[in-house]
N, CA, C and O atoms as CSV, one atom per row, in Angstrom:
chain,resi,resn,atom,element,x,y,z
A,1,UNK,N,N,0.853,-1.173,0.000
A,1,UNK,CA,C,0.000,0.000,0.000
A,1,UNK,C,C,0.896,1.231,0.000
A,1,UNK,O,O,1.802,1.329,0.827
A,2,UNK,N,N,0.678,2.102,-0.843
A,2,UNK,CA,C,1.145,3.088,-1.354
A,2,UNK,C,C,0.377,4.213,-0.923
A,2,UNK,O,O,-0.539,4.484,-1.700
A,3,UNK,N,N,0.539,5.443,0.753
A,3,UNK,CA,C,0.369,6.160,1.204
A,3,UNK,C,C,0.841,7.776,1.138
A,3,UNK,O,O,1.827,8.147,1.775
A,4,UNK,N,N,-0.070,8.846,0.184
A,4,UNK,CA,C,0.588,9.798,0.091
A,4,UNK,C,C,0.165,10.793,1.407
A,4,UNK,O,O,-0.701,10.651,2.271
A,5,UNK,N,N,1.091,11.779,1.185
A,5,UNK,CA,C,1.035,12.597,2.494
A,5,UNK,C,C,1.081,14.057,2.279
A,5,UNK,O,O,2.194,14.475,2.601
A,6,UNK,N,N,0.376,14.898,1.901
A,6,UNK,CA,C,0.540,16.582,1.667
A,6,UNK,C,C,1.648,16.867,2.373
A,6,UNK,O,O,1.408,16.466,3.512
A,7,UNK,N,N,2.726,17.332,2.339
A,7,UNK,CA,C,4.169,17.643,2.498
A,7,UNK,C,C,4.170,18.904,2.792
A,7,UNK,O,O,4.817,19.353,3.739
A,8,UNK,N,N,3.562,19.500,2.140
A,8,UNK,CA,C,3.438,21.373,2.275
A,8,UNK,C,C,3.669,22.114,3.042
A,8,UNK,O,O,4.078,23.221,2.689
A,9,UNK,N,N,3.548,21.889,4.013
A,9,UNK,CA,C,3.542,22.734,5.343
A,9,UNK,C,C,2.433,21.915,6.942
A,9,UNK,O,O,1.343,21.359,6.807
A,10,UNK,N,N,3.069,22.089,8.065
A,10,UNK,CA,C,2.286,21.012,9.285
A,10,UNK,C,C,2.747,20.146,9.392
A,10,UNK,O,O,3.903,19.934,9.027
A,11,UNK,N,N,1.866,19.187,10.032
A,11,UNK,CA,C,2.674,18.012,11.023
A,11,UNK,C,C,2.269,16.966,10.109
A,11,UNK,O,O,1.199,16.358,10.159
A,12,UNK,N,N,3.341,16.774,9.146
A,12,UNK,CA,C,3.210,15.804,8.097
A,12,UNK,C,C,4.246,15.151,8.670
A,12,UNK,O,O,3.892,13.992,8.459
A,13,UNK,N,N,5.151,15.083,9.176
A,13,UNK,CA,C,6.243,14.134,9.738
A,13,UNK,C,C,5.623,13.106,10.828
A,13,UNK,O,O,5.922,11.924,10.661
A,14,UNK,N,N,5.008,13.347,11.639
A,14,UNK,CA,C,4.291,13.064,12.813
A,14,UNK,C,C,3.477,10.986,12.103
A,14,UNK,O,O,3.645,9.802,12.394
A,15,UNK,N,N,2.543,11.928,10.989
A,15,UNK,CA,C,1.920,11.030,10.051
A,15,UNK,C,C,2.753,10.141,9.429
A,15,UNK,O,O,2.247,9.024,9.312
A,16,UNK,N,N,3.767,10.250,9.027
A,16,UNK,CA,C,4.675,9.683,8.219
A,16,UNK,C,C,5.158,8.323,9.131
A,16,UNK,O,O,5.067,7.104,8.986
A,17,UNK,N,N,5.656,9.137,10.032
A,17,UNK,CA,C,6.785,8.052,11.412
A,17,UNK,C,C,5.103,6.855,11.360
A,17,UNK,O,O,5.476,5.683,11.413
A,18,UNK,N,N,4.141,6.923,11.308
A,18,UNK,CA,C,3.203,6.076,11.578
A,18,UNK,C,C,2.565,5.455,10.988
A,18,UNK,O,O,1.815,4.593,11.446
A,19,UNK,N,N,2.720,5.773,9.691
A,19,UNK,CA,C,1.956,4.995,8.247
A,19,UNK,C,C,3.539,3.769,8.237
A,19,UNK,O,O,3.544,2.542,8.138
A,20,UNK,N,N,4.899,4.897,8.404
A,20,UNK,CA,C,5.664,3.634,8.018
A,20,UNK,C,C,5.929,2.396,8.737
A,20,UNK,O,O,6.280,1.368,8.156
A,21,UNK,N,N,5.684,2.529,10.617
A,21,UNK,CA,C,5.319,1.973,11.574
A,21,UNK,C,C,4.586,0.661,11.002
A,21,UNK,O,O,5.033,-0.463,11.234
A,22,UNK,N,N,3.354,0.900,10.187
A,22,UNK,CA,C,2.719,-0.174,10.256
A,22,UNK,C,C,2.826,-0.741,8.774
A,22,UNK,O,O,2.045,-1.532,8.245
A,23,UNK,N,N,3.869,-0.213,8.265
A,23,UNK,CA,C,4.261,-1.256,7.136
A,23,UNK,C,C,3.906,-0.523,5.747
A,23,UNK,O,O,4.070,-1.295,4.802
A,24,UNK,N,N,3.404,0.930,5.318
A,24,UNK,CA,C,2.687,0.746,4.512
A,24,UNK,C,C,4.331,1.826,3.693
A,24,UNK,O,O,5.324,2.202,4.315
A,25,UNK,N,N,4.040,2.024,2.271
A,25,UNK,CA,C,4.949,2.790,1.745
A,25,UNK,C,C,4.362,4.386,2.217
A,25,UNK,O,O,3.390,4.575,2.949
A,26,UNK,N,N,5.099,5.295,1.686
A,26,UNK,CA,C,4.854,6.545,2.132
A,26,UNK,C,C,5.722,7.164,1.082
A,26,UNK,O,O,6.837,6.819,0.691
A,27,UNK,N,N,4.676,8.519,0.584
A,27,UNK,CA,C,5.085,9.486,-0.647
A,27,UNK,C,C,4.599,10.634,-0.342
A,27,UNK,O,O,3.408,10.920,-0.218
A,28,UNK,N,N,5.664,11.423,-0.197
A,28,UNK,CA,C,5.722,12.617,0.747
A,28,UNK,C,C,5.104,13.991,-0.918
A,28,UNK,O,O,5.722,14.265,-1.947
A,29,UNK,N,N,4.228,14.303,-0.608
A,29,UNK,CA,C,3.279,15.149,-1.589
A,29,UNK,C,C,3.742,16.415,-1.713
A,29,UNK,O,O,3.507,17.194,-0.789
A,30,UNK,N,N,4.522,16.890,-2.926
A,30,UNK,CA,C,5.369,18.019,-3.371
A,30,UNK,C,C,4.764,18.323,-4.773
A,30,UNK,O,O,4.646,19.413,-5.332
A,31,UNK,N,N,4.499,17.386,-5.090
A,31,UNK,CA,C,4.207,18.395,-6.112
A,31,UNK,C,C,2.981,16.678,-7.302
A,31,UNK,O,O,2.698,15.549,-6.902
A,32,UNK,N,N,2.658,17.341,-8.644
A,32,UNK,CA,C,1.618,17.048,-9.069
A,32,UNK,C,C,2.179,15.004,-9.130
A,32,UNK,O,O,1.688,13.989,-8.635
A,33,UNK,N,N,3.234,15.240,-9.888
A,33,UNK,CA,C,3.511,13.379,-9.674
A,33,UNK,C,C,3.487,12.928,-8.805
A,33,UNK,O,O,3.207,11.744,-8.619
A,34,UNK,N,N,3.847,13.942,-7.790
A,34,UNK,CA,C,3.665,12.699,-6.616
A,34,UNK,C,C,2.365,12.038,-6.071
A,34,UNK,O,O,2.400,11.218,-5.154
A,35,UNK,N,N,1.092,12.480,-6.748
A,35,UNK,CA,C,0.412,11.917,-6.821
A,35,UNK,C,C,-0.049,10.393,-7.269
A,35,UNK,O,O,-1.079,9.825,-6.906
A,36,UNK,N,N,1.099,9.811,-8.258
A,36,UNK,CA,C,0.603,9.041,-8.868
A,36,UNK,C,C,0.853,7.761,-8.430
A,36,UNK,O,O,2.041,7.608,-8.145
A,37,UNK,N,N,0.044,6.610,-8.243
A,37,UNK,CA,C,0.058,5.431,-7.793
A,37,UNK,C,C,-0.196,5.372,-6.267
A,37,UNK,O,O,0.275,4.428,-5.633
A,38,UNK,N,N,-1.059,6.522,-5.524
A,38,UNK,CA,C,-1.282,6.549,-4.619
A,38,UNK,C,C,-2.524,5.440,-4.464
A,38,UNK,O,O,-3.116,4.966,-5.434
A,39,UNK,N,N,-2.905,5.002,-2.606
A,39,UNK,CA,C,-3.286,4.081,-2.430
A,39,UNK,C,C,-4.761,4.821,-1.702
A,39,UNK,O,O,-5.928,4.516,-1.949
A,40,UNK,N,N,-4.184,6.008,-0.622
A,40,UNK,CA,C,-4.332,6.719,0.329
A,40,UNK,C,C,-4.145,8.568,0.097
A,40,UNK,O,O,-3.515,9.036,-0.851
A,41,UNK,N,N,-4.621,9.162,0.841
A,41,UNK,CA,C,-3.894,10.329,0.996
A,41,UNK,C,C,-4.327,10.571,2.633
A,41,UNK,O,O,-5.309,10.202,3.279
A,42,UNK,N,N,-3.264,11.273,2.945
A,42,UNK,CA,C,-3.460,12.265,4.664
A,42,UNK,C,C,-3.107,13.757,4.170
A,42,UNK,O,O,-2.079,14.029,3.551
A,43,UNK,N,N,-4.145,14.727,4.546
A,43,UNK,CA,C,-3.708,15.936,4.527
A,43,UNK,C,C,-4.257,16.436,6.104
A,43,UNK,O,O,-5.310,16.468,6.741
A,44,UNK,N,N,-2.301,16.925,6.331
A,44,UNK,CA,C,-2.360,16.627,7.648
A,44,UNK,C,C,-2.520,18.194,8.533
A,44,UNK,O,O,-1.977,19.103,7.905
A,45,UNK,N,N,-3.020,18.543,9.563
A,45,UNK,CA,C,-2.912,19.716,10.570
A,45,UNK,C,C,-1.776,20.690,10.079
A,45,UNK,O,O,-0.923,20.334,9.266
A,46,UNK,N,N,-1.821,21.730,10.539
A,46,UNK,CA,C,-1.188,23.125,10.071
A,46,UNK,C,C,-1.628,24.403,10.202
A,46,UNK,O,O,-2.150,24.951,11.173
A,47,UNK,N,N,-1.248,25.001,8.656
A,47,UNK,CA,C,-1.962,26.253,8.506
A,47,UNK,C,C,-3.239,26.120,7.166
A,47,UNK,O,O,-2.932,26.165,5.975
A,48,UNK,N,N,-4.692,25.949,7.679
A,48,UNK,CA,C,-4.954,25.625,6.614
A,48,UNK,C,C,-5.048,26.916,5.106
A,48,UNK,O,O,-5.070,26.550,3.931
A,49,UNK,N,N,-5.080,28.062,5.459
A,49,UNK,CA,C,-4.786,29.270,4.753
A,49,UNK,C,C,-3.578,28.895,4.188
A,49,UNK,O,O,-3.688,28.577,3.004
A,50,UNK,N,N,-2.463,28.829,4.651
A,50,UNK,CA,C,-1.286,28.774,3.808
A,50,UNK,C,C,-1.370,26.943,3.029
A,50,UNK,O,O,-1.031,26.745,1.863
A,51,UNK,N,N,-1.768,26.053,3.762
A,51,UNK,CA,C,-1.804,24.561,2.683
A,51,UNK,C,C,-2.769,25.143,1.291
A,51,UNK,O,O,-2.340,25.130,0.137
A,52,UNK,N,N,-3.919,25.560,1.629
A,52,UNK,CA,C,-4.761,26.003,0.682
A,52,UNK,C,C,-4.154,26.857,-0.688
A,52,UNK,O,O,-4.034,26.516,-1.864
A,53,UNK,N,N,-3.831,28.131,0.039
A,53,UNK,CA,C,-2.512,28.676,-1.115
A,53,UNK,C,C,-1.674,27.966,-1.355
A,53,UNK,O,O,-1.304,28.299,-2.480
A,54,UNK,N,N,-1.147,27.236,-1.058
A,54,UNK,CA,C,0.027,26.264,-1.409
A,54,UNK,C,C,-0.585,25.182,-2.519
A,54,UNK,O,O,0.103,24.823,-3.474
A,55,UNK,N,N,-1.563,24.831,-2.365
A,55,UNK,CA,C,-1.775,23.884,-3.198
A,55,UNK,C,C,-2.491,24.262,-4.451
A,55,UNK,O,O,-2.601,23.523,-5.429
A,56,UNK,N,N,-2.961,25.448,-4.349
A,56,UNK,CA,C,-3.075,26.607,-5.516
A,56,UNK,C,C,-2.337,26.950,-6.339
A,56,UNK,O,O,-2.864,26.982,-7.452
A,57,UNK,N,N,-1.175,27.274,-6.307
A,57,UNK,CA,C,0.140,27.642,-6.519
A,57,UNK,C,C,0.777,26.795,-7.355
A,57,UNK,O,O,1.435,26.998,-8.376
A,58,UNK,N,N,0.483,25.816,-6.769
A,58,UNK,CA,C,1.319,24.750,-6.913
A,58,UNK,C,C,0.674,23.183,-8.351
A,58,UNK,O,O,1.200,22.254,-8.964
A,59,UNK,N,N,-0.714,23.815,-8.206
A,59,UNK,CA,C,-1.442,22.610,-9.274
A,59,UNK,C,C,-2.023,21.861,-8.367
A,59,UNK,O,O,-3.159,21.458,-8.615
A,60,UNK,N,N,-1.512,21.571,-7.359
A,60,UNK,CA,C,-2.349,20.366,-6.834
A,60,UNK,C,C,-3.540,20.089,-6.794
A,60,UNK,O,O,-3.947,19.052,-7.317
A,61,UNK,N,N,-4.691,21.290,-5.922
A,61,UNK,CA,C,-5.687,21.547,-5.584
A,61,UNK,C,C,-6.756,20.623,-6.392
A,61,UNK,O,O,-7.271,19.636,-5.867
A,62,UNK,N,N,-6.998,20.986,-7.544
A,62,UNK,CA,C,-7.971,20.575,-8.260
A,62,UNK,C,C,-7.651,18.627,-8.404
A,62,UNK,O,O,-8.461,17.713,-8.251
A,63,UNK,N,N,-6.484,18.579,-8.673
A,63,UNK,CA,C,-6.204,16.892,-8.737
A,63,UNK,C,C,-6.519,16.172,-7.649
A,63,UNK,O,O,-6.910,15.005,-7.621
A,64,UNK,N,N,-6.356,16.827,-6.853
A,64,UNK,CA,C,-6.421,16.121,-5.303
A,64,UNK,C,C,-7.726,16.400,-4.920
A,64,UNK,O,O,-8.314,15.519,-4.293
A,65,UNK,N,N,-8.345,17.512,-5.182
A,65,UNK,CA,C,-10.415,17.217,-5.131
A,65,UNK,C,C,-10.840,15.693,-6.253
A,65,UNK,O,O,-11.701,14.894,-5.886
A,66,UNK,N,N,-10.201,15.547,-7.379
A,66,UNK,CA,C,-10.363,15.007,-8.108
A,66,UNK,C,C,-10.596,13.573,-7.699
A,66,UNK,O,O,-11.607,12.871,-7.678
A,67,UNK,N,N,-9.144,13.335,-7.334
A,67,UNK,CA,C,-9.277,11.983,-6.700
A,67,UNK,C,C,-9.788,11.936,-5.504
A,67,UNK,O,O,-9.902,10.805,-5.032
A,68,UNK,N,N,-10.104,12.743,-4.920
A,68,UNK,CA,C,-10.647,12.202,-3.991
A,68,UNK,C,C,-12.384,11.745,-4.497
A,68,UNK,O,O,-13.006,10.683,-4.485
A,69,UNK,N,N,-12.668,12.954,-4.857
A,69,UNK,CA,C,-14.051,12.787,-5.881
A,69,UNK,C,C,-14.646,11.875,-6.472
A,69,UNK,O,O,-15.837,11.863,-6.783
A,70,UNK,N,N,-13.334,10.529,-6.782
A,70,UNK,CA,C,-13.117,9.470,-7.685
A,70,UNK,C,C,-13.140,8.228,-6.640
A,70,UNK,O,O,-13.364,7.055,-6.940
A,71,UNK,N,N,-12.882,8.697,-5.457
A,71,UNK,CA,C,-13.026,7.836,-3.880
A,71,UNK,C,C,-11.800,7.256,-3.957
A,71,UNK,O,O,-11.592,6.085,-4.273
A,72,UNK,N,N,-10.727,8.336,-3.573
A,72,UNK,CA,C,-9.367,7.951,-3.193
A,72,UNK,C,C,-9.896,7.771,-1.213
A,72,UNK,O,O,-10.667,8.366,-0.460
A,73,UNK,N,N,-9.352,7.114,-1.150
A,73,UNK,CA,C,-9.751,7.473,0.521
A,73,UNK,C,C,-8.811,8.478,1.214
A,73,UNK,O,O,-7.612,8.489,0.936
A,74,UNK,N,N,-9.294,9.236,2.024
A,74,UNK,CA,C,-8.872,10.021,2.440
A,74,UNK,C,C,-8.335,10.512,3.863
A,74,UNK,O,O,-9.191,11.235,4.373
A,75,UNK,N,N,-7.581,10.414,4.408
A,75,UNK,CA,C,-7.626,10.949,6.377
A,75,UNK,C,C,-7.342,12.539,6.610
A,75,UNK,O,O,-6.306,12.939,6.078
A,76,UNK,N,N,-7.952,13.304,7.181
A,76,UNK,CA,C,-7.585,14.492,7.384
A,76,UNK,C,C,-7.502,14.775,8.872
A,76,UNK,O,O,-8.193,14.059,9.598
A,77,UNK,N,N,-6.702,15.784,9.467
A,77,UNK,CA,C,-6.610,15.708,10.459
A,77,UNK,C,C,-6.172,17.633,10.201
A,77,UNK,O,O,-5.512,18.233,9.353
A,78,UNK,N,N,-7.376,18.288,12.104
A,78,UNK,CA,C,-7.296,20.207,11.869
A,78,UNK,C,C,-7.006,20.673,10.206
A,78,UNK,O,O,-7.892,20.438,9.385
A,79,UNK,N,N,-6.047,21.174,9.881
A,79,UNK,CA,C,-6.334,21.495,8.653
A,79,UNK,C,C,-6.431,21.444,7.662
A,79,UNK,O,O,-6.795,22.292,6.847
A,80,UNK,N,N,-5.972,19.952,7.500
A,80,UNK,CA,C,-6.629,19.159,6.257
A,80,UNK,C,C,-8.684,18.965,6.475
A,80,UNK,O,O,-9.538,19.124,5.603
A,81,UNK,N,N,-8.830,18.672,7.614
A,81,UNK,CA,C,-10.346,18.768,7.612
A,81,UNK,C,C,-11.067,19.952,7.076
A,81,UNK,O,O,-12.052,19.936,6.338
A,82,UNK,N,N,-10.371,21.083,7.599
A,82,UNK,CA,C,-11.041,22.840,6.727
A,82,UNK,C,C,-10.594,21.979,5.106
A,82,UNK,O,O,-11.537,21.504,4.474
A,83,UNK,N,N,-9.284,21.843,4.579
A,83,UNK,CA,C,-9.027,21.989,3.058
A,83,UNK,C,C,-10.347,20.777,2.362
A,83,UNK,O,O,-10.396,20.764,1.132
A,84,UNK,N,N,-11.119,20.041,2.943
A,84,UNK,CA,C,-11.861,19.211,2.746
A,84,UNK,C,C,-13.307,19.566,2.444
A,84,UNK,O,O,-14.158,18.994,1.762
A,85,UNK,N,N,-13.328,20.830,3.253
A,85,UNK,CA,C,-15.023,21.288,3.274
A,85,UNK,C,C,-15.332,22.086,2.115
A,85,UNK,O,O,-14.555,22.746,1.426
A,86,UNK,N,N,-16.450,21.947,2.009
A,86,UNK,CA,C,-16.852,22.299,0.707
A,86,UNK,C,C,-17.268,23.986,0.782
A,86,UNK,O,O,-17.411,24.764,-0.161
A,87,UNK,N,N,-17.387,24.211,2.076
A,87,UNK,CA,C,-17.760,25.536,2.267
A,87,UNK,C,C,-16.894,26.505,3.766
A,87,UNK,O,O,-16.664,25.693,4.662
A,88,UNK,N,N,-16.531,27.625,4.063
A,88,UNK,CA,C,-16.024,27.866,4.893
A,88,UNK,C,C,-16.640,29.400,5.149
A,88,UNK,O,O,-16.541,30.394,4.429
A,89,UNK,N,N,-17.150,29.272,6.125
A,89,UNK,CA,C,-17.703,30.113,7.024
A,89,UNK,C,C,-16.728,31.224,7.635
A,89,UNK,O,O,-16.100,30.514,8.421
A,90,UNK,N,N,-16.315,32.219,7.749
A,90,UNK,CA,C,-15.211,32.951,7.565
A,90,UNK,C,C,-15.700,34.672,9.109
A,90,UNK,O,O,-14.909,35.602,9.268
């Protein structure tokens, strides 16, 4: 199993030490390939303002609604849960 991990900014290390713990691979999420052959994704706690711009910036955004859209499974944890919602109350 092939586990990606939003890299961007937050406690993506935290996630990492624990996906590899229990055996699974781990692909630290920089940029648009590293998307590919994923199993999983975690988009993990932070800043969700700056992950959000970041993944704007960067291309990701829309691929990563995509698959998920497509029923990548997903774990989010604080500000990956905001980058998840469909709406934000401000």
């Amino acid at each position: 199993m092939k586990v990606g991990i939003l890299a961007l900014q937050g406690a993506f290390i935290e996630h990492e030490k624990i996906i590899q713990e229990l055996g699974a691979e781990v692909v630290e999420i920089r940029q648009r390939k590293d998307l590919e052959g994923i199993d999983g994704l975690i988009l993990p706690g932070g800043e969700s303002t700056v992950q959000g711009k970041l993944l704007r910036q960067l291309g990701l955004l829309n691929p990563i609604q995509q698959l998920i859209n497509e029923g990548l499974p997903v774990l989010a944890t604080c500000a990956g849960l905001i980058l998840l919602a469909k709406t934000i109350d401000q």
